[in-house]
FIMARKOL-145229 format. One record per residue (C-alpha): residue in one letter; x, y, z negated. Coordinates in nm, 4 decimals. Layout:
<recs>
+------+----------+----------+----------+
! resn !     east !    north !       up !
+------+----------+----------+----------+
!    A !        X !        Y !        Z !
...
+------+----------+----------+----------+
</recs>
This chain:
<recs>
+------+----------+----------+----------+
! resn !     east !    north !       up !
+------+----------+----------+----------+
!    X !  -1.5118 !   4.0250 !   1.7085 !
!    X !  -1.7118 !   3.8735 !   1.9718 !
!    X !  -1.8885 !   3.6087 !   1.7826 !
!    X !  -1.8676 !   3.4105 !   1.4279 !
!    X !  -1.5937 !   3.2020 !   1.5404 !
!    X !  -1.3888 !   3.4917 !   1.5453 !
!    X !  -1.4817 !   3.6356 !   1.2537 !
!    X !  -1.3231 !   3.6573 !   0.9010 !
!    X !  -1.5082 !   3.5197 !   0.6324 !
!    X !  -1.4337 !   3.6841 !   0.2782 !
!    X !  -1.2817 !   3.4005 !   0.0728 !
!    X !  -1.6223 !   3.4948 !  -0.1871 !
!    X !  -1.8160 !   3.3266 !   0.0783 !
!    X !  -1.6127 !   3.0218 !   0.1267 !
!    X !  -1.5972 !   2.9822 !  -0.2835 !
!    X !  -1.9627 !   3.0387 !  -0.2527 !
!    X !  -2.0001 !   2.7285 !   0.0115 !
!    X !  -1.7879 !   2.5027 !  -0.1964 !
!    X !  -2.0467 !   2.5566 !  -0.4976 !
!    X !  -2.3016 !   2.5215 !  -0.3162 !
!    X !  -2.1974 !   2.1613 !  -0.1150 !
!    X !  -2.1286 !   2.0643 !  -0.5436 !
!    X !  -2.4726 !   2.1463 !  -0.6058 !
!    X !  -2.6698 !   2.0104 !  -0.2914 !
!    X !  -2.7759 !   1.7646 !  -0.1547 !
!    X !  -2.5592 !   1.4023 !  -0.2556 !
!    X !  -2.5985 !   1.2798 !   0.1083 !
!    X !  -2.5448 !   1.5506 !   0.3907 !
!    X !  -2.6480 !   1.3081 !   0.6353 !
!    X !  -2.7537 !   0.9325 !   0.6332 !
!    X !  -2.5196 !   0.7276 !   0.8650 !
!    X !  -2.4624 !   0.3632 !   0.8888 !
!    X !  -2.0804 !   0.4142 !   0.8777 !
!    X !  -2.0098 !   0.1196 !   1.1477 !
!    X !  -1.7062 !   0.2592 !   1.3299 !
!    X !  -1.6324 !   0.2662 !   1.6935 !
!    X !  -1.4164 !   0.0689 !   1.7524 !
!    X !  -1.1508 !   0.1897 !   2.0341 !
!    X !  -0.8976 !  -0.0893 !   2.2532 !
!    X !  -0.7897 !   0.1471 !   2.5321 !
!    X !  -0.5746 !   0.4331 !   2.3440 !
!    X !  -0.2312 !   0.4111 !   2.2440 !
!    X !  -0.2908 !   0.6143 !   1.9145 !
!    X !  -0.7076 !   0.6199 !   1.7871 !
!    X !  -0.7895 !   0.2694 !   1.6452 !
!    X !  -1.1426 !   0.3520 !   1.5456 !
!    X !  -1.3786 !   0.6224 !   1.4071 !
!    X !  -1.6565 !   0.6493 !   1.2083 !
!    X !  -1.9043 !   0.9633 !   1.1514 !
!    X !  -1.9161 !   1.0261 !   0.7932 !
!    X !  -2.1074 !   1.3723 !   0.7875 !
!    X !  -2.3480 !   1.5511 !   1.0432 !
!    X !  -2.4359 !   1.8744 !   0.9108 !
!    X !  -2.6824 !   2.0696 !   1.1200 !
!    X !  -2.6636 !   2.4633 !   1.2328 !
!    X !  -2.9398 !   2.5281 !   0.9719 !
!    X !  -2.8323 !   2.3202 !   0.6861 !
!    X !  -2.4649 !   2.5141 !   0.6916 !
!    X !  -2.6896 !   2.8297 !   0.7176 !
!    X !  -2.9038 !   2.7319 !   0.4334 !
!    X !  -2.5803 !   2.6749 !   0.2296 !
!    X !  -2.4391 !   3.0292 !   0.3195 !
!    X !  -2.7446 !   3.1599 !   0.2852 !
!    X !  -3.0595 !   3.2519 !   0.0296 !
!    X !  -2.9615 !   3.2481 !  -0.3339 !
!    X !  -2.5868 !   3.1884 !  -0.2956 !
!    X !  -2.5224 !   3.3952 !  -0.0225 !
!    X !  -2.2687 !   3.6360 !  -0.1516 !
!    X !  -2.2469 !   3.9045 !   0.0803 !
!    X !  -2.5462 !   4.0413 !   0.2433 !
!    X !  -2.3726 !   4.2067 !   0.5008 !
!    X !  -2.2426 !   3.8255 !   0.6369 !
!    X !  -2.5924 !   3.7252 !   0.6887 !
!    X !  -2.5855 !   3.8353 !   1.0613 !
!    X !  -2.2716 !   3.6221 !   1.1396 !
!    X !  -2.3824 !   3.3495 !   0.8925 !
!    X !  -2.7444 !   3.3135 !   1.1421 !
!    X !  -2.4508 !   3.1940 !   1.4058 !
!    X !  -2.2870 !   2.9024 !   1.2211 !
!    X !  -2.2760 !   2.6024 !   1.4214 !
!    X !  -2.3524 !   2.2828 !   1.2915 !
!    X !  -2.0328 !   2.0244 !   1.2376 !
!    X !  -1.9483 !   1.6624 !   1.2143 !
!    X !  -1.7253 !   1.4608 !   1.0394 !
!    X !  -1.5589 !   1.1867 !   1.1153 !
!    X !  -1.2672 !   0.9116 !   1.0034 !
!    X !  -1.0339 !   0.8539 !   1.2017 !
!    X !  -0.8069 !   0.4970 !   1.1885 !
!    X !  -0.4843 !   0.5441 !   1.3349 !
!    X !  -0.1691 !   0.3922 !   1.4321 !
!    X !   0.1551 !   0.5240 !   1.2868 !
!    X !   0.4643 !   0.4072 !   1.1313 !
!    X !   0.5805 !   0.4006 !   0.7617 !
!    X !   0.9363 !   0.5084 !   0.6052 !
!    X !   1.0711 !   0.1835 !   0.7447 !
!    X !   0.9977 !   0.2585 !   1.0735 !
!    X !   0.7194 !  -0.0159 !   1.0753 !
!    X !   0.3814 !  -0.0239 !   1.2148 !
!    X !   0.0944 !   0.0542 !   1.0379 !
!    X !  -0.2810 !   0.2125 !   1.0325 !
!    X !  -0.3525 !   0.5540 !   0.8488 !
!    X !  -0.6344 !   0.7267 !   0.8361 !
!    X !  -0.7442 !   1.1446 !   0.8272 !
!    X !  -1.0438 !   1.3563 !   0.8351 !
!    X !  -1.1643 !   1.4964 !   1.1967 !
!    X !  -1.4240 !   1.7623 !   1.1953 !
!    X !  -1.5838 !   2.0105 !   1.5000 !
!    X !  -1.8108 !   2.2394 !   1.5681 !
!    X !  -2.1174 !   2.0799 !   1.7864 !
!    X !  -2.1657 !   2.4163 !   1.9515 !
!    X !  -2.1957 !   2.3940 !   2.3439 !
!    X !  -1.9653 !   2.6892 !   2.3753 !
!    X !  -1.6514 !   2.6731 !   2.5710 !
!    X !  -1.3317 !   2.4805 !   2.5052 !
!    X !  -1.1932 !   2.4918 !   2.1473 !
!    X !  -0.8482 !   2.5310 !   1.9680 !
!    X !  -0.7090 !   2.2106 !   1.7501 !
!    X !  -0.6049 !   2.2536 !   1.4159 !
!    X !  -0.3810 !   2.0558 !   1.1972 !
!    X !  -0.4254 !   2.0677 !   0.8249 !
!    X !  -0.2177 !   1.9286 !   0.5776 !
!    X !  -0.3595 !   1.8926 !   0.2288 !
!    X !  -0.1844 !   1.9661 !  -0.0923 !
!    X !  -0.0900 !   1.7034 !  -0.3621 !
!    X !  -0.4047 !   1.4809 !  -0.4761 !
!    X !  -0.3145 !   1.1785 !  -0.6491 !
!    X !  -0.6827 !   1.0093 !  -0.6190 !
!    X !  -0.8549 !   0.8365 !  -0.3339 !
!    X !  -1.1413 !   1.1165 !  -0.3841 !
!    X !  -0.8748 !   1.3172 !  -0.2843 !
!    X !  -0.7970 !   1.1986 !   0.0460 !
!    X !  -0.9503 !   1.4462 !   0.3749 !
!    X !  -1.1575 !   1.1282 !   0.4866 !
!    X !  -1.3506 !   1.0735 !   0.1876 !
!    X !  -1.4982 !   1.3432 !   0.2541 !
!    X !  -1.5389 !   1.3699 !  -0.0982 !
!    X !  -1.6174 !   1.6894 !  -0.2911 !
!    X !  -1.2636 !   1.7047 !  -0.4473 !
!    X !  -1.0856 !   1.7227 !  -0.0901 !
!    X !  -1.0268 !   1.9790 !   0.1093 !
!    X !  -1.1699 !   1.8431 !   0.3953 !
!    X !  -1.5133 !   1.9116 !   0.1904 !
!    X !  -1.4716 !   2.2845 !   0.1883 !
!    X !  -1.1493 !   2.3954 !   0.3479 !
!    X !  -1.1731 !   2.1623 !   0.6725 !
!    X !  -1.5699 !   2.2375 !   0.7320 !
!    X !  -1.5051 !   2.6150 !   0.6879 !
!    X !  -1.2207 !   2.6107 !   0.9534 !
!    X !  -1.4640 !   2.3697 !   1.1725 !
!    X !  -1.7473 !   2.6288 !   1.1514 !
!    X !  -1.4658 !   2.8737 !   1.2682 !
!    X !  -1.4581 !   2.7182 !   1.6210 !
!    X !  -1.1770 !   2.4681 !   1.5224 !
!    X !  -1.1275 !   2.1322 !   1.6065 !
!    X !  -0.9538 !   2.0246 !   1.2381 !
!    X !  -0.7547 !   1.7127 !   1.2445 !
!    X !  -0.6700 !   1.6890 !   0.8616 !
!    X !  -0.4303 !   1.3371 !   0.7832 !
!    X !  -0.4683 !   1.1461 !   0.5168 !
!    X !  -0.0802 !   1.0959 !   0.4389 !
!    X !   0.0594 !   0.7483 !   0.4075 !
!    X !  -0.0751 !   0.5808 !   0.0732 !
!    X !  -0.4208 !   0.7159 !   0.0918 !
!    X !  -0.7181 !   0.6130 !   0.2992 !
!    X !  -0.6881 !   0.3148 !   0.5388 !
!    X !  -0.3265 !   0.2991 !   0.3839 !
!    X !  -0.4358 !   0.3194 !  -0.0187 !
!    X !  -0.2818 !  -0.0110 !  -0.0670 !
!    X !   0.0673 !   0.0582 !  -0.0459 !
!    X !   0.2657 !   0.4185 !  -0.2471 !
!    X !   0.2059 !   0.7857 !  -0.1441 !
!    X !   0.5961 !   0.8540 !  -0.0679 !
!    X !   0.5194 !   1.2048 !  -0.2376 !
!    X !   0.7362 !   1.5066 !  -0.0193 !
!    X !   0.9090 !   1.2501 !   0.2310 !
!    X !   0.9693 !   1.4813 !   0.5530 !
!    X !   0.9754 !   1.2499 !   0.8073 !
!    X !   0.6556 !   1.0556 !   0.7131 !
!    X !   0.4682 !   1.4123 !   0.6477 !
!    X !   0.5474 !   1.5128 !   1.0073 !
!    X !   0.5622 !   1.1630 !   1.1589 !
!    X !   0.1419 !   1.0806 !   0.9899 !
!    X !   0.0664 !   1.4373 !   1.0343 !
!    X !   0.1810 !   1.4268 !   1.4446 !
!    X !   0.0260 !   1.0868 !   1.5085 !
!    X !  -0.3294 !   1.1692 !   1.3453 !
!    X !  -0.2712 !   1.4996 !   1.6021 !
!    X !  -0.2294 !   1.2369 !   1.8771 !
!    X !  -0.5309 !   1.0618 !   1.7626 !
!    X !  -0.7503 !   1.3365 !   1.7207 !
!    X !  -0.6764 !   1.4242 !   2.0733 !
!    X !  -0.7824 !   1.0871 !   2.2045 !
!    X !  -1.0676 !   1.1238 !   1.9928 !
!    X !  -1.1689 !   1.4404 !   2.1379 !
!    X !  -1.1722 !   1.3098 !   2.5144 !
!    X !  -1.3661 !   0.9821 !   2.4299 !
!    X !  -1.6023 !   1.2339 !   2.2622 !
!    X !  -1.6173 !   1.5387 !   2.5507 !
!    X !  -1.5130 !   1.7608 !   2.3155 !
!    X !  -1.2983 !   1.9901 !   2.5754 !
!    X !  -0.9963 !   2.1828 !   2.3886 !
!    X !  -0.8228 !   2.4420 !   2.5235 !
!    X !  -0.4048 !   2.5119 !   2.5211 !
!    X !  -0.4032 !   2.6293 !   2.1644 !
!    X !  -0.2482 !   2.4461 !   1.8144 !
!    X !  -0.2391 !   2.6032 !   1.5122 !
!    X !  -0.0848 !   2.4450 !   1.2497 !
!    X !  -0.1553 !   2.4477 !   0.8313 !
!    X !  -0.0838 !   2.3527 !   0.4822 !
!    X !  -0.0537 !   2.4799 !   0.1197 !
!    X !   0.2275 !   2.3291 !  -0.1509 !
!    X !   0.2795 !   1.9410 !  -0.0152 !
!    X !   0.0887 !   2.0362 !   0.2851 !
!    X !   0.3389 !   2.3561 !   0.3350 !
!    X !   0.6052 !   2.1321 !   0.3359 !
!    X !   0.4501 !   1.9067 !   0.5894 !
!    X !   0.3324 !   2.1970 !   0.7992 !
!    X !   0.7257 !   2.3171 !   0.8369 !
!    X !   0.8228 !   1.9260 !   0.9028 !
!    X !   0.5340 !   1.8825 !   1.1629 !
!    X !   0.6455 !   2.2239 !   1.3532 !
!    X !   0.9777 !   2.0908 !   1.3716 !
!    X !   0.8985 !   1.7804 !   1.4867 !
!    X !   0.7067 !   1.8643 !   1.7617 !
!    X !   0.9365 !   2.1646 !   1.8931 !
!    X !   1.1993 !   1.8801 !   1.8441 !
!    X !   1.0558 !   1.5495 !   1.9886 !
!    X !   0.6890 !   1.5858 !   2.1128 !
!    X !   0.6925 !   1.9824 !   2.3132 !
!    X !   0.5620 !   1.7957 !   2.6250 !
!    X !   0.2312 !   1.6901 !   2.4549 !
!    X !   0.1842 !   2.0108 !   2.2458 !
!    X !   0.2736 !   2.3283 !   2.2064 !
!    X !   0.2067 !   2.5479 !   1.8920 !
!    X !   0.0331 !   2.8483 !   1.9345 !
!    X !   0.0873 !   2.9666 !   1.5712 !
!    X !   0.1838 !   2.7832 !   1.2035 !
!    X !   0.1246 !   2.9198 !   0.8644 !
!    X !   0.2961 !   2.7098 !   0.5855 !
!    X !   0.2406 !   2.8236 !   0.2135 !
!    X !   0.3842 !   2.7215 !  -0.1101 !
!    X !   0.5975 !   2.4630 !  -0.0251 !
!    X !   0.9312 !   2.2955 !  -0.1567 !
!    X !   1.1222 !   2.3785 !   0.1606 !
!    X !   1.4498 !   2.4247 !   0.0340 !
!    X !   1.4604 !   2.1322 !  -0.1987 !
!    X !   1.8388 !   2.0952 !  -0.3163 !
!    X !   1.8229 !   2.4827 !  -0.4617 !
!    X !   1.4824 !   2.4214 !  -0.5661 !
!    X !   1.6033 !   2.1209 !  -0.8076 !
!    X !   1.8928 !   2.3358 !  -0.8966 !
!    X !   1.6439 !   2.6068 !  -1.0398 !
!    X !   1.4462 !   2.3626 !  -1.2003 !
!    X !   1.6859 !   2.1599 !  -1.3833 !
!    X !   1.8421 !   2.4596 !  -1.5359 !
!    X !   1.5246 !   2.5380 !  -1.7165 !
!    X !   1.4696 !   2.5258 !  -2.0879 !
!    X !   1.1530 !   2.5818 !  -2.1518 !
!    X !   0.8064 !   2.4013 !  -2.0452 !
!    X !   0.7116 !   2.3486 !  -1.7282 !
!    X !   0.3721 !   2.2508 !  -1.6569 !
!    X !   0.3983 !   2.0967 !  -1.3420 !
!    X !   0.6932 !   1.8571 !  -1.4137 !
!    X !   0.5062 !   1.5657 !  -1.3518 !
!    X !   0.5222 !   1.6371 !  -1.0040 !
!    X !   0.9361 !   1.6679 !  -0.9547 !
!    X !   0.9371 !   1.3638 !  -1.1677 !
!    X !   0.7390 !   1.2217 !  -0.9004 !
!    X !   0.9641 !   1.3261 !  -0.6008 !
!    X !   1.2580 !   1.1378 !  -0.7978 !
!    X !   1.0561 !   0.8002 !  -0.8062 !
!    X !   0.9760 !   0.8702 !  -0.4357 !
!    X !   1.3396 !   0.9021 !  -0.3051 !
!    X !   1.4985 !   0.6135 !  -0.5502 !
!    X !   1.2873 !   0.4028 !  -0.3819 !
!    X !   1.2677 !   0.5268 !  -0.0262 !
!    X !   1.6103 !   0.5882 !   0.0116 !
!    X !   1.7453 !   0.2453 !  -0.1390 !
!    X !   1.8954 !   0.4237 !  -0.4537 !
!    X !   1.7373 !   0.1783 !  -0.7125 !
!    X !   1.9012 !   0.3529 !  -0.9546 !
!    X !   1.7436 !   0.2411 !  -1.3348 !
!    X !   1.5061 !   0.4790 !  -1.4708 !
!    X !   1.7794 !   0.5907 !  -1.7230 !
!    X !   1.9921 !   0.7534 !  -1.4540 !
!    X !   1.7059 !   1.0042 !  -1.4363 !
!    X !   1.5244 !   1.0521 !  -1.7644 !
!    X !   1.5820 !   1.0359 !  -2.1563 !
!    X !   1.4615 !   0.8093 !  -2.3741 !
!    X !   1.2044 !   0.7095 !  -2.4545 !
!    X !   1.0657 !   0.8771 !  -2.1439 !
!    X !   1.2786 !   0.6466 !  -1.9129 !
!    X !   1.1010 !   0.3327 !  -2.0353 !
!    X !   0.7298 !   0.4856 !  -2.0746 !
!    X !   0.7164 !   0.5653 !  -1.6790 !
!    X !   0.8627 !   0.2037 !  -1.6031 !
!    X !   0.5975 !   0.1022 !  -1.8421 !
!    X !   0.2816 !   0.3227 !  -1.7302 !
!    X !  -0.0033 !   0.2041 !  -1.5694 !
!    X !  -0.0431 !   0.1746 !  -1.2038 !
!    X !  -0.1358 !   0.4762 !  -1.0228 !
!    X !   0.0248 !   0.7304 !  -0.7651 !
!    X !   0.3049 !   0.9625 !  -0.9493 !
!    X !   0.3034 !   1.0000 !  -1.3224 !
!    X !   0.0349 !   0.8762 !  -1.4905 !
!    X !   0.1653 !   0.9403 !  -1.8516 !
!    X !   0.2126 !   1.2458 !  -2.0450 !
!    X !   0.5684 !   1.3190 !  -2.0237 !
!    X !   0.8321 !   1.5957 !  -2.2005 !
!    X !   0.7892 !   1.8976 !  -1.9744 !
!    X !   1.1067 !   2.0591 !  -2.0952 !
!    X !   1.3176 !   1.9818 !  -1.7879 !
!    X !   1.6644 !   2.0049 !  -2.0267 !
!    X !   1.5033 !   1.7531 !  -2.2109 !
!    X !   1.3318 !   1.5353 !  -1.9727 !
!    X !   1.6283 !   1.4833 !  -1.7462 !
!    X !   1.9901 !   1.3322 !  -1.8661 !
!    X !   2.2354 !   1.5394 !  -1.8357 !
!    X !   2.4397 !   1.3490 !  -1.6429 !
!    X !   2.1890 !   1.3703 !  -1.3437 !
!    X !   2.1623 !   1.7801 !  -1.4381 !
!    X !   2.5184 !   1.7971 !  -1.3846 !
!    X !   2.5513 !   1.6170 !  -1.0667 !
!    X !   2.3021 !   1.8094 !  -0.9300 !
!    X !   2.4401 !   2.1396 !  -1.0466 !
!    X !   2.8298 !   2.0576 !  -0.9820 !
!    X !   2.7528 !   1.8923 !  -0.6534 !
!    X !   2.8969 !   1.5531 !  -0.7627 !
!    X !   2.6237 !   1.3671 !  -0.7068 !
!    X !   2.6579 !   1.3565 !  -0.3263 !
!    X !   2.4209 !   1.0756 !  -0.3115 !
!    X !   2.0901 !   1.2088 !  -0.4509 !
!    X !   2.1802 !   1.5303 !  -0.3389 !
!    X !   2.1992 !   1.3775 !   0.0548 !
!    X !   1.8477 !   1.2810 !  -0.0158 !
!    X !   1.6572 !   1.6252 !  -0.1202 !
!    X !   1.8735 !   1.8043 !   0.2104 !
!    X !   1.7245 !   1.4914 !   0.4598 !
!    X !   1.3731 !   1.6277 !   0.3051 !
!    X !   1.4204 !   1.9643 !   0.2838 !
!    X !   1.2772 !   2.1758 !   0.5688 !
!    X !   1.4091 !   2.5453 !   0.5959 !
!    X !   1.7365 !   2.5011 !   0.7867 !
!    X !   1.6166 !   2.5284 !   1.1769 !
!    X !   1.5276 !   2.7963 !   1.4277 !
!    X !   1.1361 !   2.7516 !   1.5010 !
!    X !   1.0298 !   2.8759 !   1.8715 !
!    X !   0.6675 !   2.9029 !   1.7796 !
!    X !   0.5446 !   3.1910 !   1.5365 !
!    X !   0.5426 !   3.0905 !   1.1973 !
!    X !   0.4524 !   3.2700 !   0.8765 !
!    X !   0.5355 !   3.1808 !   0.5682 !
!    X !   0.2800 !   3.2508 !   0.2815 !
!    X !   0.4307 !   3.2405 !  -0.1062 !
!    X !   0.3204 !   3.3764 !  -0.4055 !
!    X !   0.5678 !   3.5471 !  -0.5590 !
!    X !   0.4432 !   3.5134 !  -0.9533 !
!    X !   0.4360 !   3.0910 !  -0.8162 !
!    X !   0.5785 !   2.8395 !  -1.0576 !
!    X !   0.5261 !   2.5378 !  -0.9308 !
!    X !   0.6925 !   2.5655 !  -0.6363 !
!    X !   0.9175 !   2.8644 !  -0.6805 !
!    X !   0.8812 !   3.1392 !  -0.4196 !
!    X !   1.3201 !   3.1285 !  -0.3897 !
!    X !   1.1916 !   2.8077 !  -0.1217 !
!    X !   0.9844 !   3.0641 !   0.1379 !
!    X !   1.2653 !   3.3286 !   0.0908 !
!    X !   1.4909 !   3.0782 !   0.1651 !
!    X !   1.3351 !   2.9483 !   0.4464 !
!    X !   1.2978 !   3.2858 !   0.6113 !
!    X !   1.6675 !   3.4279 !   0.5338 !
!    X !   1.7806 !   3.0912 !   0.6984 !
!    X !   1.5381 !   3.0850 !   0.9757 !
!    X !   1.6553 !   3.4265 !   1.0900 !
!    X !   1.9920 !   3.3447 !   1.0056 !
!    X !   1.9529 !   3.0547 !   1.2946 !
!    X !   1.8292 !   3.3310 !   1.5757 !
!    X !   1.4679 !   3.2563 !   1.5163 !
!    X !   1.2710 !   3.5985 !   1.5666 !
!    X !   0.9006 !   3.4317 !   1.5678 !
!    X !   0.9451 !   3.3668 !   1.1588 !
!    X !   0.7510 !   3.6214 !   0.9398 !
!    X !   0.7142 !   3.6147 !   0.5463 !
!    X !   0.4044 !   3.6823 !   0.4232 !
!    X !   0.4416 !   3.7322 !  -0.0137 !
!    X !   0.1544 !   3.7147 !  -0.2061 !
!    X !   0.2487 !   3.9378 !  -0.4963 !
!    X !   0.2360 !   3.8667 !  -0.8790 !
!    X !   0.0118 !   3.5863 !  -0.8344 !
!    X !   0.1207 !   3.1875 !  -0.8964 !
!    X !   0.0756 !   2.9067 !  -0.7126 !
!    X !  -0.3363 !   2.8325 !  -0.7776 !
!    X !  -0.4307 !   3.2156 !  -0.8229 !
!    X !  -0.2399 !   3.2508 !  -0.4526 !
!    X !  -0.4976 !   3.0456 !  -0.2190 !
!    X !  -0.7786 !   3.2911 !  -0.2318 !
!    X !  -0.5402 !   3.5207 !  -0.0500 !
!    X !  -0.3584 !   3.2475 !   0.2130 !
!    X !  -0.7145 !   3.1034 !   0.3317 !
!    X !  -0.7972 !   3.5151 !   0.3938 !
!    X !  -0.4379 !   3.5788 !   0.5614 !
!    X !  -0.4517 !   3.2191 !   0.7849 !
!    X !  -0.7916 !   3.3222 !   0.8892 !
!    X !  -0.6489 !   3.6468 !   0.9682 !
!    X !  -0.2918 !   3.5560 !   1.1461 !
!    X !  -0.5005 !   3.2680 !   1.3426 !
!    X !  -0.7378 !   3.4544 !   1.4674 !
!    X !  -0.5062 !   3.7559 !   1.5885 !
!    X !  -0.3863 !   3.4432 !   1.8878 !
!    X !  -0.7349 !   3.3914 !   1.9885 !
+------+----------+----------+----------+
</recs>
C-alpha cells in the first residue's frame, strides 16, 4: 500500500473508533450551523458544516488507550482530518413531485491529489438520530461514513425521503425508485458541492449499502447504467443483505410458522406499498385481528410502532398468504416485482455480500440476484457469502471485504 488511504483497517479498529466518538468529546467541533446558501446549481440547495475533526483529534481517537492494534499506529500517524457537512437537496418524491432532501457529505481535508466519490446507503433506522446528517452517534455517518472519509473518500451518504430536511412527510420503507432516485440526486449534489468547495475528484464511483441500503445500492447501479451513464460511471458496487428479490422473498416468509423477530419490518413494507401504490386496501386484507386494528390505532411514528404477533402464519390472513403463494393476487404481487431489484444485467462490477446464517433478509435474495444476473449475460457480478453468520453478526466481515474489493480498483 502506498499510503493510509489505501490501507485496510481491521474492523477491531473501526469498532474501536465508534467507542471511542461514544465516549468523547459531546461537541467535535463548535460551528454556528448557518448554511450556505447556493442559487446557481441545478441540484445543491444549501450546506451546512456540522463536524470538523482535525488530523490529530482522529489520531487521538485511534490512538493511546483505545488503540487496538499496535501495529496500526504507523498508518494511524497518517489519518487526515475530515469534515462534515449537510447537504439540502432537490429531488422528487413517489409522485414524481418536487421536493428538498437532505444527506450526510464527508471528506478528507488532505491536500493530496484528486479523490474517488462514494455513495452510501444506510440501513433501516426508524429515528431522526438515525438519519446520515444528524450526524448523530446512532448513524452511520458517525462511524461508518468518517471511517470511509479518512480512507481518501469523498462519502455522499442520503438521507432517504422521510428523514432529514424531509422528516415531515413518511419514510416509503424499500420503494426502488425513490432509493435510487434520493440516492442519485444527493450524488448529483454532492458533486456540485465538491466544485463550489475545490475539492477535485477523480473518474472513480464506488457505490454501497447494507440490508435497506443493499437494496438501494442495486436500484442506484441500475439507475445510473440505465438513465444517468453520461454523468457517472461506476467504478465498482458492493450491495449486502438486501431484499432484492422481493416476490420469492415474501413467498419464504409467509410460509413460516414459527417467530420471526424481524417481522415488524415486512409489516412495514406492506403499509409502504398500500399506500404508495394506491392499493388502500383496509388493514384487514393484510393482518388478523386484533392486530389489524392495533397498527391503524398505534401511535405516530415511522413503521410499526407496536408490538405485534411475530408468527407470520398468524400475523397475516390467509387469504393474503394464499394470493401470494398461488399467484392470484396479481395486484400486490405487481407491486413487490416493480421494487424488487435482481432481474438486470449490471455493466459495472458488482459484488454481492450475504450472510448465509441471515434471517432477516434471507440470503435466497443475493443468490437470486446473482443466478439471474448471470442468467442476463452479466459477467462483472460476483457473490461474496459470508458463512454461518446472520444478518447483524455479518457487517464486521462486509465493512473488511468493501474495504478490500474497493481498494483492489484504486
Amino acid at each position: 500500500m502506498k499510503n493510509f488511504t489505501r490501507k485496510v483497517l481491521p474492523f477491531t479498529c473501526l469498532l474501536c473508533w465508534g467507542l471511542v466518538l461514544l465516549a468523547g468529546c459531546t461537541k467535535i467541533v463548535e460551528t454556528d450551523q448557518i448554511p450556505q446558501v447556493f442559487t446557481d446549481t441545478k441540484y445543491l440547495v444549501s450546506a451546512t458544516l456540522v463536524a470538523d475533526i482535525s488530523a490529530e483529534n482522529l489520531n487521538n481517537r485511534y490512538g493511546g488507550e483505545y488503540s487496538p492494534l499496535d501495529t496500526e499506529l504507523e498508518a494511524i500517524q497518517a489519518l487526515p482530518g475530515i469534515k462534515v457537512y449537510k447537504l439540502v437537496y432537490k429531488t422528487k418524491d413517489a409522485a414524481g413531485n418536487d421536493i428538498t432532501a437532505s444527506g450526510a457529505f464527508l471528506y478528507p481535508t488532505n491536500n493530496s491529489s484528486a479523490k474517488p466519490l462514494l455513495s452510501y446507503q444506510h440501513g433501516t433506522i426508524t429515528t431522526e438520530a438515525g438519519a446520515p446528517s444528524s450526524y448523530g452517534t446512532s448513524a452511520d455517518s458517525f462511524i461508518g461514513g468518517s471511517f470511509l472519509a479518512s480512507l481518501g473518500y469523498v462519502v455522499s451518504m442520503p438521507d432517504y425521503l422521510g428523514y432529514g430536511e424531509n422528516a415531515a412527510t413518511d419514510h416509503p420503507y424499500e420503494h426502488r425508485a425513490t432509493l435510487a432516485s434520493a440516492s442519485l440526486d444527493m450524488l448529483r449534489a454532492s458533486k456540485e458541492f465538491s466544485a463550489k468547495q475545490n475539492i477535485e475528484l477523480n473518474n472513480q464511483l464506488f457505490l454501497t449499502g447494507y440490508s435497506e441500503g443493499g437494496s438501494a445500492t442495486t436500484a442506484l447501479h441500475q439507475m445510473i447504467e440505465s438513465s444517468a451513464s453520461s454523468e457517472f460511471t461506476i467504478t465498482a458496487s458492493t450491495p449486502a443483505a438486501g431484499a432484492y428479490d422481493k416476490i420469492n422473498f415474501a413467498k419464504d416468509i409467509t410460509v413460516q410458522d414459527k417467530p420471526m423477530l424481524n417481522i415488524k419490518n415486512y409489516a412495514w413494507v406492506i403499509l409502504t406499498y398500500n399506500k404508495i401504490y394506491g392499493l388502500n386496501r383496509p388493514l384487514t386484507a393484510y393482518f388478523n385481528e386484533p392486530y389489524a386494528t392495533n397498527i391503524a390505532n398505534q401511535p405516530e411514528g415511522e413503521g410499526i410502532t407496536i408490538d405485534i404477533e411475530q408468527n407470520p402464519t398468524k400475523l397475516f390472513t390467509a387469504e393474503f398468504r394464499n394470493g401470494l403463494l398461488n399467484g392470484t393476487d396479481t395486484e400486490f404481487l405487481n407491486t413487490l416485482s416493480d421494487n424488487s431489484t435482481f432481474d438486470w444485467k449490471p455493466i459495472a462490477p458488482l459484488r454481492l455480500i450475504h450472510g448465509t446464517a441471515d434471517q432477516f433478509v434471507l440470503f435466497s435474495n443475493s443468490q437470486s440476484a446473482f443466478d439471474k444476473m448471470t442468467a442476463n449475460g452479466s459477467t462483472s457480478v460476483t457473490l461474496f457469502p459470508i458463512n454461518g453468520t446472520g444478518h447483524f453478526e455479518s457487517v464486521p466481515a462486509y465493512v473488511i471485504e468493501v474495504s478490500k474489493y474497493f481498494d483492489s480498483f484504486r
